[in-house]
C-alpha positions in Angstrom: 0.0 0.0 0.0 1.7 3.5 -0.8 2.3 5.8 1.6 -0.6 8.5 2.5 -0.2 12.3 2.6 -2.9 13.5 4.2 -4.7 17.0 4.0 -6.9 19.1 5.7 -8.8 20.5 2.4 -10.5 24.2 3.4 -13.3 25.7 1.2 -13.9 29.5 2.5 -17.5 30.6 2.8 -15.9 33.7 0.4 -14.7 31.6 -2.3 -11.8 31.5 -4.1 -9.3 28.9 -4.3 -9.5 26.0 -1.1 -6.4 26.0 1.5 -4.9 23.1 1.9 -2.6 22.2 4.7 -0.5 18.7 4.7 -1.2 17.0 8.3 0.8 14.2 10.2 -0.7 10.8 9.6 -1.2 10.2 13.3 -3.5 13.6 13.6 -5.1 13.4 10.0 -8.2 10.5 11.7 -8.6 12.6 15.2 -9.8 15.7 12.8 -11.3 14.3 10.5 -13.8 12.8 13.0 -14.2 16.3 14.7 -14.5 18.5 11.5 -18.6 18.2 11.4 -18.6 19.2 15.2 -15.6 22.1 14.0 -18.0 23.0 11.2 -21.4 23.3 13.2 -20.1 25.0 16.1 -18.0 28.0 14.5 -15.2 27.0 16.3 -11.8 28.3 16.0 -9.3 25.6 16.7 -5.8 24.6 16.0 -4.1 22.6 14.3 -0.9 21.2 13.7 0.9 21.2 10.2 3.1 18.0 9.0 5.9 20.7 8.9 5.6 20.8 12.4 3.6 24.5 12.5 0.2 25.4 13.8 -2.5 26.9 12.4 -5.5 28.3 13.7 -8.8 28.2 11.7 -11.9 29.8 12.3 -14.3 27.6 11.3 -17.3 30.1 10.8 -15.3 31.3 8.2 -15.2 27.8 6.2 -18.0 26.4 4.1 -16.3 23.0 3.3 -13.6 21.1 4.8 -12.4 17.6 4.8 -9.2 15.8 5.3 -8.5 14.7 1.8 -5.5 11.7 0.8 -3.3 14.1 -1.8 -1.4 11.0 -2.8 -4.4 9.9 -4.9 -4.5 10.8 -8.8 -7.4 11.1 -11.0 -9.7 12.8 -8.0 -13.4 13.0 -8.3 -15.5 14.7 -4.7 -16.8 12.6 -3.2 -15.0 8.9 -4.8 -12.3 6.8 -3.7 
């Protein structure tokens, strides 16, 4: 199986282009199973980077997010 590289994938409720944000493999599962809790709450929370920095996201800002595998080719939303 290849390696992952995980993201957290950032759709702005303004538009634009999404932010994406490499995460460590061991954090990329606790998140994603927090995101719809993030999402409905407005909260602003932070996270760590796979570069070792920290972010902080405000969450009533953001429309979409998900953690996302950027190791896959051929991408279609929603399909593994």
């Amino acid at each position: 199986m290849p390696d992952t590289k995980p993201a957290l994938v950032l759709h702005l409720a303004t538009g634009g282009e999404p932010l994406l944000f490499a995460l460590p493999p061991e954090d990329a599962e606790k998140l994603e199973a927090k995101i719809s809790d993030l999402l409905a709450d407005k909260t602003i929370t932070s996270v760590k980077t796979k570069e070792g920095s920290t972010v902080t996201i405000n969450f009533a800002h953001v429309a979409v997010a998900y953690v996302d595998d950027l190791q896959r080719k051929g991408r279609v939303f929603g399909l593994h």
